[in-house]
mmJSON file of the N, C-alpha and C atoms, coordinates in Angstrom:
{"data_MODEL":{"atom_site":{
"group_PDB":["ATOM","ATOM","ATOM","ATOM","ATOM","ATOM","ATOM","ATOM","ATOM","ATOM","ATOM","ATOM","ATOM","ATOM","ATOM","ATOM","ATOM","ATOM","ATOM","ATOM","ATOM","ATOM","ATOM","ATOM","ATOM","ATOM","ATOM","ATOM","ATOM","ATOM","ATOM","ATOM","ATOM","ATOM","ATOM","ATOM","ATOM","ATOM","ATOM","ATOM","ATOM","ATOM","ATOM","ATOM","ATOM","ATOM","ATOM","ATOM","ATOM","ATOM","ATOM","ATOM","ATOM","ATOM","ATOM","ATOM","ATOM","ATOM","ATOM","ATOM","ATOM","ATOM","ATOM","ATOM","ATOM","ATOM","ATOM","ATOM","ATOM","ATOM","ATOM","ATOM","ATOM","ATOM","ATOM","ATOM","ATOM","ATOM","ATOM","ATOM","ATOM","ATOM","ATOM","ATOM","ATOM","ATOM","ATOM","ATOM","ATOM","ATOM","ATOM","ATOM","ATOM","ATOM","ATOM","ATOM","ATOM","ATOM","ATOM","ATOM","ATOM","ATOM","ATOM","ATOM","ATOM","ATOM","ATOM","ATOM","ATOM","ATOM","ATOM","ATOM","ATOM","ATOM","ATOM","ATOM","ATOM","ATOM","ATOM","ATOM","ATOM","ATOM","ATOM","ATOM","ATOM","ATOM","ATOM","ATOM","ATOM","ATOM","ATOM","ATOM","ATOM","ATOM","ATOM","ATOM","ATOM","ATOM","ATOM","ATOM","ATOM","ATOM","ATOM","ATOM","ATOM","ATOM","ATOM","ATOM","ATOM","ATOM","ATOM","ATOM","ATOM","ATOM","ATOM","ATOM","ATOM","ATOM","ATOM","ATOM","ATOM","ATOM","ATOM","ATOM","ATOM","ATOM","ATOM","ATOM","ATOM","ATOM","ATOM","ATOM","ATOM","ATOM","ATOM","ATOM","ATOM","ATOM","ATOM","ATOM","ATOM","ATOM","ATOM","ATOM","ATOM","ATOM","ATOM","ATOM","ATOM","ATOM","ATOM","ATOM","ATOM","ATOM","ATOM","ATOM","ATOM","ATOM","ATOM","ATOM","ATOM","ATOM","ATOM","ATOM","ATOM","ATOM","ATOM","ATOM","ATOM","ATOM","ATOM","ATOM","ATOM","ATOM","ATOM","ATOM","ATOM","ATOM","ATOM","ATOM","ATOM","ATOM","ATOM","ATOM","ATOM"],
"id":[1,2,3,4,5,6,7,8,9,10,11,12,13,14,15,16,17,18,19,20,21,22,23,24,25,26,27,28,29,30,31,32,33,34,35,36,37,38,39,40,41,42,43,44,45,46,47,48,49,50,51,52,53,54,55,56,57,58,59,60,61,62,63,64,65,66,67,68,69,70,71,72,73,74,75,76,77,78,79,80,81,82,83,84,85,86,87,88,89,90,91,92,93,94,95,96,97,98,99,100,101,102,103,104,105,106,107,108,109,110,111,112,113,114,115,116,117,118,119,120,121,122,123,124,125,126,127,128,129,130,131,132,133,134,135,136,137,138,139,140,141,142,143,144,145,146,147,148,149,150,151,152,153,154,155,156,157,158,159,160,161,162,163,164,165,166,167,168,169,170,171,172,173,174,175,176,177,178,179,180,181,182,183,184,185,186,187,188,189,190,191,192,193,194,195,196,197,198,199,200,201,202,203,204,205,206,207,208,209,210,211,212,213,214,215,216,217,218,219,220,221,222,223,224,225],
"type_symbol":["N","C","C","N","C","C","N","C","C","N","C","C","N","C","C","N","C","C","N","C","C","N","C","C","N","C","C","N","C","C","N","C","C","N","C","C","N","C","C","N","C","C","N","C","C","N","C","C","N","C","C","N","C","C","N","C","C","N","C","C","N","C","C","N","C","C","N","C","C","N","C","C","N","C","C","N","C","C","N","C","C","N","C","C","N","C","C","N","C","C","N","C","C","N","C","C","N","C","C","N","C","C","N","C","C","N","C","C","N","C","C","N","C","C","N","C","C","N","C","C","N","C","C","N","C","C","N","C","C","N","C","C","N","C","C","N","C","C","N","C","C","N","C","C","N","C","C","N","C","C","N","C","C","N","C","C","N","C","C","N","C","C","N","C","C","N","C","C","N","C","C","N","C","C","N","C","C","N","C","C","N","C","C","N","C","C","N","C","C","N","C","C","N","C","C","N","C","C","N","C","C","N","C","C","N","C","C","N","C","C","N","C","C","N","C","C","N","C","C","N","C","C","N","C","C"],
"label_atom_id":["N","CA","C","N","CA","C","N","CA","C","N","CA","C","N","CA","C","N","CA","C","N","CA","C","N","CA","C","N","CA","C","N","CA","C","N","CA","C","N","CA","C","N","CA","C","N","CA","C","N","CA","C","N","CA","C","N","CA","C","N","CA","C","N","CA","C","N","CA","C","N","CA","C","N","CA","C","N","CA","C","N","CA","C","N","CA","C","N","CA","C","N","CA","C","N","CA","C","N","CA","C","N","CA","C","N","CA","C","N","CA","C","N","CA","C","N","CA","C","N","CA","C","N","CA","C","N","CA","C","N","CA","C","N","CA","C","N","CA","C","N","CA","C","N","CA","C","N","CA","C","N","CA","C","N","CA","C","N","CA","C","N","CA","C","N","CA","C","N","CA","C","N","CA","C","N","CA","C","N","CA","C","N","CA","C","N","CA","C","N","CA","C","N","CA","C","N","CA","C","N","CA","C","N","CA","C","N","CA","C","N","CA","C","N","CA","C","N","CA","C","N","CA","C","N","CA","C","N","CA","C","N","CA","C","N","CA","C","N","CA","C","N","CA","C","N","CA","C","N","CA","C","N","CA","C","N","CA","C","N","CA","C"],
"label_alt_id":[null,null,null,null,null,null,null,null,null,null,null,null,null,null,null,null,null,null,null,null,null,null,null,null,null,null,null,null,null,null,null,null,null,null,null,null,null,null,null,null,null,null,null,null,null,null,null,null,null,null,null,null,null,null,null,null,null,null,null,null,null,null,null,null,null,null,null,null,null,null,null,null,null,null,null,null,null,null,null,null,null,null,null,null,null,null,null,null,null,null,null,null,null,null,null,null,null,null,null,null,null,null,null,null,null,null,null,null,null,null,null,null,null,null,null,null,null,null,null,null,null,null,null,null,null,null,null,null,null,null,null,null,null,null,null,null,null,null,null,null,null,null,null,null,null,null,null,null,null,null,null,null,null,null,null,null,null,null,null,null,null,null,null,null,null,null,null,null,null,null,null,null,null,null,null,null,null,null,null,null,null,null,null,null,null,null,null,null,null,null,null,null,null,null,null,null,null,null,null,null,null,null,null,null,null,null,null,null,null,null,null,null,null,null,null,null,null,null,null,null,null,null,null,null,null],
"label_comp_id":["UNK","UNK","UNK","UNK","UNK","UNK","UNK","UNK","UNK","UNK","UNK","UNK","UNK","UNK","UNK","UNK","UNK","UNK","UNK","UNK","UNK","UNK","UNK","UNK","UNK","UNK","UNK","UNK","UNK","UNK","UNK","UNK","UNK","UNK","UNK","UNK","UNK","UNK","UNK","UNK","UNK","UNK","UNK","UNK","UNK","UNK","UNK","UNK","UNK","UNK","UNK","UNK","UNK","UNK","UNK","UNK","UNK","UNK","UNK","UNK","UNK","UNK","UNK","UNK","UNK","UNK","UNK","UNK","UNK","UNK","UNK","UNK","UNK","UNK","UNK","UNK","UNK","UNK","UNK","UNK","UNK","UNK","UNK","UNK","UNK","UNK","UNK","UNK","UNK","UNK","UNK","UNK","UNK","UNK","UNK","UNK","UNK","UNK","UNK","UNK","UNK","UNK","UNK","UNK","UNK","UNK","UNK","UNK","UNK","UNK","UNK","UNK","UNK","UNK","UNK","UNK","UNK","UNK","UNK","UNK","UNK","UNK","UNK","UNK","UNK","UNK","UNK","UNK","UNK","UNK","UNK","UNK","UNK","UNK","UNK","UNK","UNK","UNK","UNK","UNK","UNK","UNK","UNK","UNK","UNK","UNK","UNK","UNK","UNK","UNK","UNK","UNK","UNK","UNK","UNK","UNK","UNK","UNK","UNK","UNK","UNK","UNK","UNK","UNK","UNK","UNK","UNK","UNK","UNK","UNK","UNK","UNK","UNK","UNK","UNK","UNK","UNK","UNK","UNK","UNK","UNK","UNK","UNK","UNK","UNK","UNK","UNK","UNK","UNK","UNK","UNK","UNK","UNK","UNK","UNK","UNK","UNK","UNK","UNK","UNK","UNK","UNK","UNK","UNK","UNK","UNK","UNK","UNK","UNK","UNK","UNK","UNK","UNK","UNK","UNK","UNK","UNK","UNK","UNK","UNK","UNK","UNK","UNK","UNK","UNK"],
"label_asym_id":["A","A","A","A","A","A","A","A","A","A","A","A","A","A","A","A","A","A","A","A","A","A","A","A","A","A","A","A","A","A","A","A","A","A","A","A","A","A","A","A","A","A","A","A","A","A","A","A","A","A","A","A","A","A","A","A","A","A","A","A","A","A","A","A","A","A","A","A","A","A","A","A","A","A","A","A","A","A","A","A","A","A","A","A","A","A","A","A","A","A","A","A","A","A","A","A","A","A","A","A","A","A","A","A","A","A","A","A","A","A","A","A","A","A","A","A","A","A","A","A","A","A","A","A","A","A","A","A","A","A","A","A","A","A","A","A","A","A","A","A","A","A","A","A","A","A","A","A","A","A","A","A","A","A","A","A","A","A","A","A","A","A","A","A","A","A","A","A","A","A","A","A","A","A","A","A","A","A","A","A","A","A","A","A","A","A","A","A","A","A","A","A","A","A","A","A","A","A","A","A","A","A","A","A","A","A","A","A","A","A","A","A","A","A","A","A","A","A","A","A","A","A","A","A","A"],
"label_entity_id":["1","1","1","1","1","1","1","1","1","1","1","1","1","1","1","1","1","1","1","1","1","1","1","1","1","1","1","1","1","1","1","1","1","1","1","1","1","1","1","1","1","1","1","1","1","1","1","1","1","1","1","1","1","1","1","1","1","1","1","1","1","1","1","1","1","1","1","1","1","1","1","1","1","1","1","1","1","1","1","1","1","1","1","1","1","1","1","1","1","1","1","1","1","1","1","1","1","1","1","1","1","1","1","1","1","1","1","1","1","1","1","1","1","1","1","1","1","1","1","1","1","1","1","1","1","1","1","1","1","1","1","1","1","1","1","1","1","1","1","1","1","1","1","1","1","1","1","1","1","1","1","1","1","1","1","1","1","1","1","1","1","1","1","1","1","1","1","1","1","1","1","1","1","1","1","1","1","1","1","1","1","1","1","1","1","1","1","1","1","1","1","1","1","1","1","1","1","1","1","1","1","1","1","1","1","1","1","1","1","1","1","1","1","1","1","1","1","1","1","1","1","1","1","1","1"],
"label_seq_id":[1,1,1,2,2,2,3,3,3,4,4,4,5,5,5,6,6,6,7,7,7,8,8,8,9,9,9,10,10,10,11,11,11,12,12,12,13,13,13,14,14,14,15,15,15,16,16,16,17,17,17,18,18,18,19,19,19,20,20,20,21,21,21,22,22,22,23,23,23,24,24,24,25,25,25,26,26,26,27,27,27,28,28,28,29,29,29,30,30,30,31,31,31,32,32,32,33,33,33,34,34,34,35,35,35,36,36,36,37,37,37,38,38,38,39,39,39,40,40,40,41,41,41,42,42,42,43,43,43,44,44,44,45,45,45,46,46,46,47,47,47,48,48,48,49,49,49,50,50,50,51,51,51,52,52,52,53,53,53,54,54,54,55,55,55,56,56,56,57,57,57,58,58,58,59,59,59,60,60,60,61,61,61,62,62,62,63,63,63,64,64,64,65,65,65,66,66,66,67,67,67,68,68,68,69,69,69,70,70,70,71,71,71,72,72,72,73,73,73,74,74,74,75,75,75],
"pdbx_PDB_ins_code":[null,null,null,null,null,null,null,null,null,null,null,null,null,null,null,null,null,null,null,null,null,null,null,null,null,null,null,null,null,null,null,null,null,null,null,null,null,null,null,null,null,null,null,null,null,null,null,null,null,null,null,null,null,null,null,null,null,null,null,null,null,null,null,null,null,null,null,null,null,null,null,null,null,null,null,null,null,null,null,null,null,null,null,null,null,null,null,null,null,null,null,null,null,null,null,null,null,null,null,null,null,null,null,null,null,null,null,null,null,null,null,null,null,null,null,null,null,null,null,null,null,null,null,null,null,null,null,null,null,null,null,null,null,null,null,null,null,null,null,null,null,null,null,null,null,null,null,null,null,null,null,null,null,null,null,null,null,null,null,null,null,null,null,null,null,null,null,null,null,null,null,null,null,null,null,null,null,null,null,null,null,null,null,null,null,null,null,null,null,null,null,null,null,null,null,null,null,null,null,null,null,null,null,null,null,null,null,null,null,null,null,null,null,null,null,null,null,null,null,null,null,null,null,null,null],
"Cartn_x":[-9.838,-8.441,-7.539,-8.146,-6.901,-6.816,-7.749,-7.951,-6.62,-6.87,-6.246,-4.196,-4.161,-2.809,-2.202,-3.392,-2.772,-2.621,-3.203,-2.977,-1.807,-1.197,0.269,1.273,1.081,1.793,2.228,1.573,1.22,2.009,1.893,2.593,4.272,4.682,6.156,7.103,6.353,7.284,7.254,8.733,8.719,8.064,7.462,6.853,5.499,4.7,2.902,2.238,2.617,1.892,1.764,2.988,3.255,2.841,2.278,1.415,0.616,0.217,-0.643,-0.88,-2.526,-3.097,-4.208,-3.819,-4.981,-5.31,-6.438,-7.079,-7.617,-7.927,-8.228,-9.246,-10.162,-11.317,-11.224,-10.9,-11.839,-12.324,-12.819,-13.895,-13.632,-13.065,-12.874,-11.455,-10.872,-9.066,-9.058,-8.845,-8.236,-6.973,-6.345,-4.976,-4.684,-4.016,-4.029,-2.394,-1.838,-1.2,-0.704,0.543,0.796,2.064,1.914,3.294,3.501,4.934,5.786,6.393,7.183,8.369,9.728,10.712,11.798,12.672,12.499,13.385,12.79,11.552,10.646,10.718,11.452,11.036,11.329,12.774,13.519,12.683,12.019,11.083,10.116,9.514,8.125,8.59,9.516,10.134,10.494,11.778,12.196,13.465,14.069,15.383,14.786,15.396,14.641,13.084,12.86,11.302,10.359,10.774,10.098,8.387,8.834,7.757,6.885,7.13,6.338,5.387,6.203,5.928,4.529,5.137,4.281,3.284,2.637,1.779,0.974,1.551,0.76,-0.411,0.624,-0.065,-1.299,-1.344,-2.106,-3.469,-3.273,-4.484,-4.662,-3.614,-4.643,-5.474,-5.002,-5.784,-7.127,-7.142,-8.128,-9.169,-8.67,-9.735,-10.326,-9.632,-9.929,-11.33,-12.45,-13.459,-14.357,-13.932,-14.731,-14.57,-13.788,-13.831,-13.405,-12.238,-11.375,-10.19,-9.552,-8.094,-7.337,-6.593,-5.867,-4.122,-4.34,-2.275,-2.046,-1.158,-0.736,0.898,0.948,1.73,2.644,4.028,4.646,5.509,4.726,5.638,6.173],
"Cartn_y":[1.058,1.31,0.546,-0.354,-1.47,-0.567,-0.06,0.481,1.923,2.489,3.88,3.584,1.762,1.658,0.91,0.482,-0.015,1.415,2.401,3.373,4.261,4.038,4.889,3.916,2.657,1.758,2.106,1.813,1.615,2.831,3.613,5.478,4.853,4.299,4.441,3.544,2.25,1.141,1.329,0.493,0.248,-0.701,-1.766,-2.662,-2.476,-1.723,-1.349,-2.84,-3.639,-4.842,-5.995,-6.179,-7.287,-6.611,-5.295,-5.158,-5.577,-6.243,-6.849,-6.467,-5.885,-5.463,-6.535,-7.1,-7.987,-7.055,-7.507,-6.863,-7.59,-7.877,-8.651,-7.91,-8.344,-7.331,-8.597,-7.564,-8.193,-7.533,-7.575,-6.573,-5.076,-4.032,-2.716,-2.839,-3.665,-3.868,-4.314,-3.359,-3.986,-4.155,-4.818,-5.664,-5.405,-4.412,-4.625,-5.021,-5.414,-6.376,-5.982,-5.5,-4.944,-5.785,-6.702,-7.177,-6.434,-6.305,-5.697,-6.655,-6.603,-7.201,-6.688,-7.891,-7.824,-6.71,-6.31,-5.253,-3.93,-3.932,-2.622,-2.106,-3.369,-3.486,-1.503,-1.752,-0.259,0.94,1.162,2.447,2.373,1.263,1.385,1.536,1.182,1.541,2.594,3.065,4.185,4.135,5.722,5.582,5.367,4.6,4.711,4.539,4.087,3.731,4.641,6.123,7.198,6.702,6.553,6.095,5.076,4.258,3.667,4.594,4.897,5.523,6.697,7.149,8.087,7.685,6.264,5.017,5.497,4.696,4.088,5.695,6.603,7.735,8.441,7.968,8.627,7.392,6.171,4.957,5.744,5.811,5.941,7.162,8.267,9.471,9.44,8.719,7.943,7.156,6.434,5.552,6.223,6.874,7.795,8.487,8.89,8.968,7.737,6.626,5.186,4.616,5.263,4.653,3.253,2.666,1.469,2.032,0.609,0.96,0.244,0.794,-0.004,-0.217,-1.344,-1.474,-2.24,-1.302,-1.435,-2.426,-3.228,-4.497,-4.758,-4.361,-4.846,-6.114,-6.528,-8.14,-8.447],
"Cartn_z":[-0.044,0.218,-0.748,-1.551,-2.287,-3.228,-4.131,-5.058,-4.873,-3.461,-3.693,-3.338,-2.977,-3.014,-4.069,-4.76,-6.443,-7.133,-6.772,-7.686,-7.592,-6.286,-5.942,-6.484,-6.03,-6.373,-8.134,-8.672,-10.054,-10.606,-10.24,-10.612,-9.735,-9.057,-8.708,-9.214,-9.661,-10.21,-11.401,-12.134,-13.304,-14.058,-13.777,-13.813,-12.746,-13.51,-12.805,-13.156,-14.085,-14.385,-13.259,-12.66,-11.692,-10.493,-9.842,-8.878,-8.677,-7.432,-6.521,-5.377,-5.39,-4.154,-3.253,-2.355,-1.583,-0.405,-0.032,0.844,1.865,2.694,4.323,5.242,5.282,6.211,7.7,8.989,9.85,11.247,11.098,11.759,11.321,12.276,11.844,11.489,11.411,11.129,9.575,9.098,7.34,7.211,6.738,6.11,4.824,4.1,2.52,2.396,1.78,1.348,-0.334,-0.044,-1.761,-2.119,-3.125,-3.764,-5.107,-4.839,-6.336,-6.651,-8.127,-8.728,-7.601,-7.342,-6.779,-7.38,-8.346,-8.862,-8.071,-7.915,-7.601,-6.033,-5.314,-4.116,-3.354,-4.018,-3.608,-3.328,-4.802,-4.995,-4.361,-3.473,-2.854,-1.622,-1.199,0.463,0.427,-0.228,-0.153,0.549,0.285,1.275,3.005,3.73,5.223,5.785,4.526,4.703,4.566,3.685,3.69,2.716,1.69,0.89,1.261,1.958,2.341,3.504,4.201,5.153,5.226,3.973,3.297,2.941,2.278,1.679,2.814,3.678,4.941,5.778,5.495,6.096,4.993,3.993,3.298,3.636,3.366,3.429,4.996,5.686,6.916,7.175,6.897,6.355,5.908,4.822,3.519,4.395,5.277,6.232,7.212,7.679,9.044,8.849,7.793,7.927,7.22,7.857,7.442,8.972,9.77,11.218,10.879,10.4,9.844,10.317,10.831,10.96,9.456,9.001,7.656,8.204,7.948,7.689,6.431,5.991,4.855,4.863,4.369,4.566,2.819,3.286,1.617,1.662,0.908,0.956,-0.13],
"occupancy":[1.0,1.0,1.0,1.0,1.0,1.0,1.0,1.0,1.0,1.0,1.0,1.0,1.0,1.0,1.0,1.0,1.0,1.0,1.0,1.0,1.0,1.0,1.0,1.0,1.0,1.0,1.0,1.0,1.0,1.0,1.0,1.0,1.0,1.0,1.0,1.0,1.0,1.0,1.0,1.0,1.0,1.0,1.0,1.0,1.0,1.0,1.0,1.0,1.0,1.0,1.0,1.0,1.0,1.0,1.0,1.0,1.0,1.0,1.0,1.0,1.0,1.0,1.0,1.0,1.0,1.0,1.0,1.0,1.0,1.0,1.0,1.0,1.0,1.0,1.0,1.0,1.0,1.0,1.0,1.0,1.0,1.0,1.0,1.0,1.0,1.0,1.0,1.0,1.0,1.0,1.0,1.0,1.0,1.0,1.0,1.0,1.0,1.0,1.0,1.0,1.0,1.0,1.0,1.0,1.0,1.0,1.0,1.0,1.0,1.0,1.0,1.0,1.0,1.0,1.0,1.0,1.0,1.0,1.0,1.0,1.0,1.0,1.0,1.0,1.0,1.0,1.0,1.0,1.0,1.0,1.0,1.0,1.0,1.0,1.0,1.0,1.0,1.0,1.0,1.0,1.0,1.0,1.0,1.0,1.0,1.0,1.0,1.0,1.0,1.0,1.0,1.0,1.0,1.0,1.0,1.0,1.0,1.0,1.0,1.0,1.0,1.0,1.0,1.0,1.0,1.0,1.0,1.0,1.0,1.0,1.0,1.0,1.0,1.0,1.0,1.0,1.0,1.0,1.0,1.0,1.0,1.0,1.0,1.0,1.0,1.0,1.0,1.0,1.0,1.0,1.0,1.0,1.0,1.0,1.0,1.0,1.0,1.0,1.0,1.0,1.0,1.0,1.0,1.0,1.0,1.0,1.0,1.0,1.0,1.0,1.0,1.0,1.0,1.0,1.0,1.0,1.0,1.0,1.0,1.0,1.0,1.0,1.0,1.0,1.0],
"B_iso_or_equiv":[0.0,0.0,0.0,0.0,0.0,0.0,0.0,0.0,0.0,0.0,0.0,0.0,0.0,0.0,0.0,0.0,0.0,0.0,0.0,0.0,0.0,0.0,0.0,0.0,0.0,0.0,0.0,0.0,0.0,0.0,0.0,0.0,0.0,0.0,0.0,0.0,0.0,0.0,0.0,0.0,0.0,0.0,0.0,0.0,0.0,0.0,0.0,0.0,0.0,0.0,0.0,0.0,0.0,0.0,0.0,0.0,0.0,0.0,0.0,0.0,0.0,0.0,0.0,0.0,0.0,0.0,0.0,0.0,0.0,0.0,0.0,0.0,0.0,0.0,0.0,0.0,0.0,0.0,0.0,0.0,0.0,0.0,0.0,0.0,0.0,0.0,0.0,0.0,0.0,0.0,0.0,0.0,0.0,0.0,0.0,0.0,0.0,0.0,0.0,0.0,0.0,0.0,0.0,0.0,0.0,0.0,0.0,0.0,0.0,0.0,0.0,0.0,0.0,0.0,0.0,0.0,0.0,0.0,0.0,0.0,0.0,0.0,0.0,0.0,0.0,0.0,0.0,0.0,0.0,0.0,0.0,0.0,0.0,0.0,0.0,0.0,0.0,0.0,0.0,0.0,0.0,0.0,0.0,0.0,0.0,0.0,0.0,0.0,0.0,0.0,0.0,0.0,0.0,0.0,0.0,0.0,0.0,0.0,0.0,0.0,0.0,0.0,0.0,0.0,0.0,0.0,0.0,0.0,0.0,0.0,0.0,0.0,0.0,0.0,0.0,0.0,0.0,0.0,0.0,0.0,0.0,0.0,0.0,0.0,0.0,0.0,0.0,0.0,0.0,0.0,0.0,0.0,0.0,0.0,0.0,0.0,0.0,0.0,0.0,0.0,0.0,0.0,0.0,0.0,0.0,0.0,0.0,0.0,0.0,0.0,0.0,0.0,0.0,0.0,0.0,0.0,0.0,0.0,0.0,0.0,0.0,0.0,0.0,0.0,0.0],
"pdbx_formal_charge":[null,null,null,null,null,null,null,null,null,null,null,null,null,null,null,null,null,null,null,null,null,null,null,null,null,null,null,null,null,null,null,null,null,null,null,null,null,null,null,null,null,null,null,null,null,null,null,null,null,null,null,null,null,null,null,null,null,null,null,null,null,null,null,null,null,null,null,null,null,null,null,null,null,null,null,null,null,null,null,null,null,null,null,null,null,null,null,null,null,null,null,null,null,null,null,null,null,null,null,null,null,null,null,null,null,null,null,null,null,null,null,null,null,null,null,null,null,null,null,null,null,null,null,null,null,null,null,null,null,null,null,null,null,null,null,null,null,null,null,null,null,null,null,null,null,null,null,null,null,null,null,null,null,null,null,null,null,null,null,null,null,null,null,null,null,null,null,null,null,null,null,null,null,null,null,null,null,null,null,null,null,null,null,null,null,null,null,null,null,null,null,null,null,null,null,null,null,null,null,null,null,null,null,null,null,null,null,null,null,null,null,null,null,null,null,null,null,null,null,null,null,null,null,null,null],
"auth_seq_id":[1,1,1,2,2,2,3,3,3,4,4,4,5,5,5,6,6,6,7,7,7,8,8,8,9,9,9,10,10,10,11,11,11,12,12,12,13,13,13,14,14,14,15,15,15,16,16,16,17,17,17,18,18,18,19,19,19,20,20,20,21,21,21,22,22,22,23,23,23,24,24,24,25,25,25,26,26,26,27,27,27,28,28,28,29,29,29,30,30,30,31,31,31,32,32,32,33,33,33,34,34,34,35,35,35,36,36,36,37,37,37,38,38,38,39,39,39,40,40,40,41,41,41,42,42,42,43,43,43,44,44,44,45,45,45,46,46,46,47,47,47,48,48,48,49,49,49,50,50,50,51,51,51,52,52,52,53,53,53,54,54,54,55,55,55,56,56,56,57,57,57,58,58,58,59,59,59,60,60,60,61,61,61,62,62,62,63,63,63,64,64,64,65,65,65,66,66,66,67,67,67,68,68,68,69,69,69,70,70,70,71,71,71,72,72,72,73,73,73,74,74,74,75,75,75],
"auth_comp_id":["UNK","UNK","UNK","UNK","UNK","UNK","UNK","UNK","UNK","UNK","UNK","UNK","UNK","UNK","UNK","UNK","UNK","UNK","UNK","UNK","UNK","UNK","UNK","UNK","UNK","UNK","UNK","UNK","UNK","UNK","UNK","UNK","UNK","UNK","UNK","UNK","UNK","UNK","UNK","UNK","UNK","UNK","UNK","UNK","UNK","UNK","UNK","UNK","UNK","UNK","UNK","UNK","UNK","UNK","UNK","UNK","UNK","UNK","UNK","UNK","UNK","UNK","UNK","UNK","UNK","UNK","UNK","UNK","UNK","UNK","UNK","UNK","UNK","UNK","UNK","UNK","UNK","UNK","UNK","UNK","UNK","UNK","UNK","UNK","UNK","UNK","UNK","UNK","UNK","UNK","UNK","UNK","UNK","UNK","UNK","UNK","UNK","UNK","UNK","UNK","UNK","UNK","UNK","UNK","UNK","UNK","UNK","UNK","UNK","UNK","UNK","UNK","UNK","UNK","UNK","UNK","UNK","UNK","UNK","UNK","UNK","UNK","UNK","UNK","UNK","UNK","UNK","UNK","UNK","UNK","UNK","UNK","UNK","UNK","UNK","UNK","UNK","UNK","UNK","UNK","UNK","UNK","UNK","UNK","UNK","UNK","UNK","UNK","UNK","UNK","UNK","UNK","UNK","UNK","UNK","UNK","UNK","UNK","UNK","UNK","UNK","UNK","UNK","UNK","UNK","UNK","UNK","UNK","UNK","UNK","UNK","UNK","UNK","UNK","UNK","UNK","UNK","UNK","UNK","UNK","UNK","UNK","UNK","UNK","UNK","UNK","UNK","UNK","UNK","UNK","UNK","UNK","UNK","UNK","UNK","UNK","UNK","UNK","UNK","UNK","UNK","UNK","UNK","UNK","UNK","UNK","UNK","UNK","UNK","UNK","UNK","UNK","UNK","UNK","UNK","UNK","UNK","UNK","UNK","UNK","UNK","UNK","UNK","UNK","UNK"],
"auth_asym_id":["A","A","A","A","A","A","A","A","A","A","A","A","A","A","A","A","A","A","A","A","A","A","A","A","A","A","A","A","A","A","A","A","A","A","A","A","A","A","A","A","A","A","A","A","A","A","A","A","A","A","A","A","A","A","A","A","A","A","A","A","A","A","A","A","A","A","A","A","A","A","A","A","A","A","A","A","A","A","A","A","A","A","A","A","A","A","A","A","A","A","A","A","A","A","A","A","A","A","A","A","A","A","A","A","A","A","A","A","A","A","A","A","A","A","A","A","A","A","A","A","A","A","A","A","A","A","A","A","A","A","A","A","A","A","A","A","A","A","A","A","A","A","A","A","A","A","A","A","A","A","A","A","A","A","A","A","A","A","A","A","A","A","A","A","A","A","A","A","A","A","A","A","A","A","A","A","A","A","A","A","A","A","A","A","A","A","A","A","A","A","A","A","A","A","A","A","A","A","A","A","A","A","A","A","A","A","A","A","A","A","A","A","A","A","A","A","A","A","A","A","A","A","A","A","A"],
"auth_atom_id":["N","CA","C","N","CA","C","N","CA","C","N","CA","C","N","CA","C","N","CA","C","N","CA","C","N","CA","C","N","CA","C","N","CA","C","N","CA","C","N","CA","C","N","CA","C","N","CA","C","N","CA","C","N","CA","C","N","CA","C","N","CA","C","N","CA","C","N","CA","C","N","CA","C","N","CA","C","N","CA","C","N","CA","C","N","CA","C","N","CA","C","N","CA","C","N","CA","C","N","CA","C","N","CA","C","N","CA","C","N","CA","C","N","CA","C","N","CA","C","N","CA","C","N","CA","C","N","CA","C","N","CA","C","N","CA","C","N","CA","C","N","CA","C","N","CA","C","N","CA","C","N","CA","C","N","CA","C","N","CA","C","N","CA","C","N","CA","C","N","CA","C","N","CA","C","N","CA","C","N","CA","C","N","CA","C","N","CA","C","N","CA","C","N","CA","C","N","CA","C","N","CA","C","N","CA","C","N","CA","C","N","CA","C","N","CA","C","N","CA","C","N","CA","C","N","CA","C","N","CA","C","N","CA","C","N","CA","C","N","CA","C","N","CA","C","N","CA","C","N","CA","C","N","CA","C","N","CA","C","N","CA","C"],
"pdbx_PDB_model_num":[1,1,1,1,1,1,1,1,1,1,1,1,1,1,1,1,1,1,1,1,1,1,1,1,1,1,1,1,1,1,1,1,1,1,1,1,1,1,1,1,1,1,1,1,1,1,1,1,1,1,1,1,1,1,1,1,1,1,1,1,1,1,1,1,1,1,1,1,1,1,1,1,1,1,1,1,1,1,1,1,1,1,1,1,1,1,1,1,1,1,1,1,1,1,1,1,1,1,1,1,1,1,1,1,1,1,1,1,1,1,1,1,1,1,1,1,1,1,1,1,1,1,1,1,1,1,1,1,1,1,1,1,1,1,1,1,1,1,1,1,1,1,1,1,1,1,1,1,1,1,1,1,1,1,1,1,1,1,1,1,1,1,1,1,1,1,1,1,1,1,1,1,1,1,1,1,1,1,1,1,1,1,1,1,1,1,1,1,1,1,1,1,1,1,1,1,1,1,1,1,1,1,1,1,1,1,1,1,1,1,1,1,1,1,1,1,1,1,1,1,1,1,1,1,1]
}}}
């Protein structure tokens, strides 16, 4: 899952370099954890939280045949 939210990430900011994806396993609960540049913050949320929103529904999509729950976390 880090892999498939560095890769959206990476396609929306202007700065793909200063992306950071961590990842957190514990038990069936994963944690990924995406930092951008403060300038970037905008484009990864979105107006109203759509894009993110959108993030979150695709990792969880993406997990849903690994039987994992993922939350996707922007800090």
């Amino acid at each position: 899952m880090k892999e498939l939210v560095e890769v959206i990430a990476k396609a929306l900011v202007d700065n793909p370099d200063e992306v950071v994806v961590t990842e957190k396993v514990e038990g069936k609960n994963v944690v990924v954890e995406l930092h951008v540049a403060q300038s970037d913050m905008g484009k990864i949320i979105g107006k109203q939280g759509r894009i993110a929103k959108a993030i979150r529904s695709v990792v969880k999509a993406a997990s849903s045949k690994d039987n994992k729950r993922v939350d996707v976390e922007i800090v």
